[in-house]
Kinemage of the C-alpha trace (Angstrom):
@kinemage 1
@onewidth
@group {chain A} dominant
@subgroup {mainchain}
@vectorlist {calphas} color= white
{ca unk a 1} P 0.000 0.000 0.000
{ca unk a 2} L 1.427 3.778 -0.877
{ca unk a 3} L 2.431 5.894 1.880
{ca unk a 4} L 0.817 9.298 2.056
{ca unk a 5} L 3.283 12.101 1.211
{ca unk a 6} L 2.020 14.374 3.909
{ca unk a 7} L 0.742 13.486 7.690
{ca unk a 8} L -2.475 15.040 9.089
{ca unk a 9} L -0.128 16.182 11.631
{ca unk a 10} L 1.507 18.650 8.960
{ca unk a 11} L -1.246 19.110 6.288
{ca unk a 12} L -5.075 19.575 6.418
{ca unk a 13} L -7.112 18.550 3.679
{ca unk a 14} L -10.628 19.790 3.149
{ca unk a 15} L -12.356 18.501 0.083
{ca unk a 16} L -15.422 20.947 -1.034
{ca unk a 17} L -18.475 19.028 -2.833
{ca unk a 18} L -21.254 20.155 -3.833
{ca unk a 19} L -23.585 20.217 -7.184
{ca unk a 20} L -22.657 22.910 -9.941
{ca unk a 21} L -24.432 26.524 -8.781
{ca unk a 22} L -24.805 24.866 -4.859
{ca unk a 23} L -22.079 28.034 -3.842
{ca unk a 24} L -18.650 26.503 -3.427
{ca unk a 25} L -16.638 29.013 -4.869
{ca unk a 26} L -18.764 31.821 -3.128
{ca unk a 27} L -18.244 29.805 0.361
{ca unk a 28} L -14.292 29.166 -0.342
{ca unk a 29} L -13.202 32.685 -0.593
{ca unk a 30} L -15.499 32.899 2.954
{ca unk a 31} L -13.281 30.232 4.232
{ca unk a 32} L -9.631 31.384 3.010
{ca unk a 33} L -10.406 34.726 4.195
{ca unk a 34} L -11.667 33.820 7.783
{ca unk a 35} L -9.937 30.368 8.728
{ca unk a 36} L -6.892 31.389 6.184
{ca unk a 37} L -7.032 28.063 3.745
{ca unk a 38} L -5.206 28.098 0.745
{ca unk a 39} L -7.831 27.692 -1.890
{ca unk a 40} L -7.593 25.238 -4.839
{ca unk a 41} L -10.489 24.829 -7.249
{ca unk a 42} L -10.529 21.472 -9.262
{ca unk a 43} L -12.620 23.464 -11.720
{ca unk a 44} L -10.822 26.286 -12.151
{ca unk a 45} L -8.050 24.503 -12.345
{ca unk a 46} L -9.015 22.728 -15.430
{ca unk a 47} L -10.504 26.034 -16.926
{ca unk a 48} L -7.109 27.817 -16.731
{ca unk a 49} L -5.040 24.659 -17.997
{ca unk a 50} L -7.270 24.553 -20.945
{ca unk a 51} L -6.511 28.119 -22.091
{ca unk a 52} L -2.732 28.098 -20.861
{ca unk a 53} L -0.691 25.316 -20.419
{ca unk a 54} L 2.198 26.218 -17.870
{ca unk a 55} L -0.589 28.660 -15.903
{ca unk a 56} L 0.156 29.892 -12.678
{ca unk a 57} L -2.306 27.230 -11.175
{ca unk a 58} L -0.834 24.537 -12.668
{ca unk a 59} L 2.306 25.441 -11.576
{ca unk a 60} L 0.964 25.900 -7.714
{ca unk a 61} L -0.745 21.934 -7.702
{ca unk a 62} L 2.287 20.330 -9.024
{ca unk a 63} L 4.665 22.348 -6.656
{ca unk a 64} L 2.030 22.078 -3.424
{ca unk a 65} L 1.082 18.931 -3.840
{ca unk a 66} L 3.066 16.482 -6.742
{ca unk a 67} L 6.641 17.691 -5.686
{ca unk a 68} L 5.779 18.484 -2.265
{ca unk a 69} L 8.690 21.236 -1.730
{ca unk a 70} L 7.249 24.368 -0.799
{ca unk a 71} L 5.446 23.280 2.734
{ca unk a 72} L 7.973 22.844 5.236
{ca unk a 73} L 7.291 20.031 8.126
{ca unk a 74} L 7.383 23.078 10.678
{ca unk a 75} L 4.367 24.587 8.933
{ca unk a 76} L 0.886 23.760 9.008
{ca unk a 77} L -0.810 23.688 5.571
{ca unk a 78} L -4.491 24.105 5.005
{ca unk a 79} L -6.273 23.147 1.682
{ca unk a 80} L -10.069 23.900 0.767
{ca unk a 81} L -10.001 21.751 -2.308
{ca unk a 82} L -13.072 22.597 -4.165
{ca unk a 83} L -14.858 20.111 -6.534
{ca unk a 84} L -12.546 17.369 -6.059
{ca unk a 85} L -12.825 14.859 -5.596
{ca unk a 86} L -15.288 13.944 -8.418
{ca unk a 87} L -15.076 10.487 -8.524
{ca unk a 88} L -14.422 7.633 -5.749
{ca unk a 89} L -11.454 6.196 -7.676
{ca unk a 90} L -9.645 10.016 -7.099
{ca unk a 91} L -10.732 10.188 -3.517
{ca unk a 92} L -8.875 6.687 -2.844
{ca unk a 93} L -5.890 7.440 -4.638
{ca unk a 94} L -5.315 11.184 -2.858
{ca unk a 95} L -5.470 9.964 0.285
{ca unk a 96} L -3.792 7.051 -0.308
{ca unk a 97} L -0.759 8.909 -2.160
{ca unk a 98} L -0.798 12.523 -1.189
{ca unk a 99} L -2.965 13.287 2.625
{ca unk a 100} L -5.783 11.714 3.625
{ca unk a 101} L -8.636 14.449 4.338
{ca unk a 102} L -9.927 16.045 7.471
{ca unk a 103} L -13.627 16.020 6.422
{ca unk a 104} L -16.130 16.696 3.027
{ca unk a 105} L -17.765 19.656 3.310
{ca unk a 106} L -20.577 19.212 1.211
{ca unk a 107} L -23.332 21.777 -0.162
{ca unk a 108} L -26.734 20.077 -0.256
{ca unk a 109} L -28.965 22.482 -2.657
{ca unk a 110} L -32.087 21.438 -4.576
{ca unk a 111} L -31.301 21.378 -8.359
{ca unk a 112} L -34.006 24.182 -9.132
{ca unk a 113} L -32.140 26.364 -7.316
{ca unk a 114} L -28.567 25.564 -8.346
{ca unk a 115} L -29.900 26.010 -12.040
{ca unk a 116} L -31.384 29.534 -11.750
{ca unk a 117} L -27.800 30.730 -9.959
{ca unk a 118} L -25.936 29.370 -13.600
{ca unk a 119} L -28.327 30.537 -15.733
{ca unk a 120} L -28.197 34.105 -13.753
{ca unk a 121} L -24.656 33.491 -13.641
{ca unk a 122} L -23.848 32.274 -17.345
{ca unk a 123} L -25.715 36.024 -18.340
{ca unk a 124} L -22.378 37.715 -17.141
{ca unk a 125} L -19.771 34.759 -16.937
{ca unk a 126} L -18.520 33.818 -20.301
{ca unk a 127} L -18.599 30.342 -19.626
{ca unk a 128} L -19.572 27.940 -22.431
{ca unk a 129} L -21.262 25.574 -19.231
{ca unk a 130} L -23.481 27.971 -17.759
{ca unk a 131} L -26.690 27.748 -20.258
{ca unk a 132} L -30.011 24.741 -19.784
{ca unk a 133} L -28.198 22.136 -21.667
{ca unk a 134} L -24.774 21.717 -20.251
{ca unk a 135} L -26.623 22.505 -16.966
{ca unk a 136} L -28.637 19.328 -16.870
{ca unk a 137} L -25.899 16.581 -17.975
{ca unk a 138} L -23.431 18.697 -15.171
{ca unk a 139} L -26.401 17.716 -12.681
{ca unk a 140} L -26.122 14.261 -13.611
{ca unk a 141} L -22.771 13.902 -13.950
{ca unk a 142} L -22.734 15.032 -10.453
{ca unk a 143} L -25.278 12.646 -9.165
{ca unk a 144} L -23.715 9.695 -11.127
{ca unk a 145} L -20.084 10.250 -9.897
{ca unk a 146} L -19.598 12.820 -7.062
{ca unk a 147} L -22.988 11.418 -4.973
{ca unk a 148} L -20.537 8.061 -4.667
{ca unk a 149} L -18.353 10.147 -2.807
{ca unk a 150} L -20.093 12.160 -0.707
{ca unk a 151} L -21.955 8.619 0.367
{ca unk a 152} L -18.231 6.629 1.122
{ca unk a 153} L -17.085 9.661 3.382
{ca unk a 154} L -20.127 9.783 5.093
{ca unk a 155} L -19.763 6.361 6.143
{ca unk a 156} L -16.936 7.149 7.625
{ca unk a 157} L -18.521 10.086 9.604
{ca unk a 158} L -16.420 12.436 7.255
{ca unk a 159} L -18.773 14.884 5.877
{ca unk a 160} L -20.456 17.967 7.246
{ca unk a 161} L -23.593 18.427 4.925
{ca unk a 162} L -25.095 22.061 4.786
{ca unk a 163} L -28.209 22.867 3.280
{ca unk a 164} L -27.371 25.673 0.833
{ca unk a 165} L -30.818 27.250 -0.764
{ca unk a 166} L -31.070 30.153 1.822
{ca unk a 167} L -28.823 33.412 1.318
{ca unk a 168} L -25.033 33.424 1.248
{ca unk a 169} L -24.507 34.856 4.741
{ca unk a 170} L -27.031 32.548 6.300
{ca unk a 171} L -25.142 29.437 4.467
{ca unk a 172} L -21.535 30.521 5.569
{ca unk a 173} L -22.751 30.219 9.171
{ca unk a 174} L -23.581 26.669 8.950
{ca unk a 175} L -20.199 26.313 7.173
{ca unk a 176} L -18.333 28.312 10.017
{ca unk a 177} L -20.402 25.668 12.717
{ca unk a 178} L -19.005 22.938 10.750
{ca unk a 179} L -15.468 23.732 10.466
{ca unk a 180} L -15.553 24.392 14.433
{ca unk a 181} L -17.867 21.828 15.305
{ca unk a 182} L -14.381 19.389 13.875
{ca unk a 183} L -11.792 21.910 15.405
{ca unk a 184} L -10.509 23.236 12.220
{ca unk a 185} L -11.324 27.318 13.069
{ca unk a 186} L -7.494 26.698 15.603
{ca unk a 187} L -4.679 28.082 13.051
């Protein structure tokens, strides 16, 4: 079996799920700004590799986490991963080769409401996902391979599950009792 790179003792993981338009992105910059995480977004990620290959994000994964050279043991990292992992085959292999995670923190929002957020969104966005078609096959994407997830962590009493149709402040404080409900507000 592989030996994490990183101990919990050095490195927390966070892993961010939640449908597309369920406020993860929103809710991360809460999170980096209060509890001072160092934000990485599997989706934006992807976006910016796609347009530049080299890009500065690119660059920061492979250095934080492949190479493992810029956290020193005497310093306590803290990763909000958002939207990853998508699939149960990337959870295993993370934790298994890189950290295993503190907890999921997973945005529970009926898909009526996640859908009018794109669409609103996609108006002023630019991106080619945010219109009714792509919108319904991310949904079941998300259902068909993320769900898995979500369910396997929460077995192993893993995931703090927020309800996130009310308004952005409201939401955040659920997040905020989550993170301290597990300890992870202590820098």
């Amino acid at each position: 079996m592989a030996t994490p790179r990183f101990s919990t003792n050095d490195v927390t993981v966070v892993f961010f799920l939640g449908g597309p338009g369920s406020g993860k992105g929103t809710q991360s910059a809460n999170l980096v700004k209060d509890y001072g995480f160092v934000h990485l977004s599997a989706g934006d990620l992807l976006r910016a590799e796609q347009i530049r290959e080299g890009s500065q994000y690119g660059d920061l994964i492979r250095e934080y986490i492949r190479e493992g050279k810029i956290v020193p043991m005497e310093v306590t990292a803290r990763f909000l991963i958002d939207g990853f992992p998508r699939k149960l085959d990337q959870a295993v292999f993370f934790e298994e080769t890189v950290c295993p995670s503190e907890l999921v923190l997973f945005l529970d929002c009926p898909e009526d409401v996640m859908e009018s957020r794109l669409l609103k969104r996609g108006e002023t966005s630019g991106r080619d996902d945010d219109n009714a078609a792509s919108i319904r096959k991310r949904f079941h994407t998300f259902v068909e391979t993320s769900m898995p997830v979500v369910d396997d962590f929460e077995k192993k009493n893993k995931v703090v599950s927020v309800k996130a149709d009310s308004s952005v402040e409201e939401v955040y404080e659920h997040v905020k009792a989550g993170i301290e409900a597990r300890g992870l507000h202590r820098r």
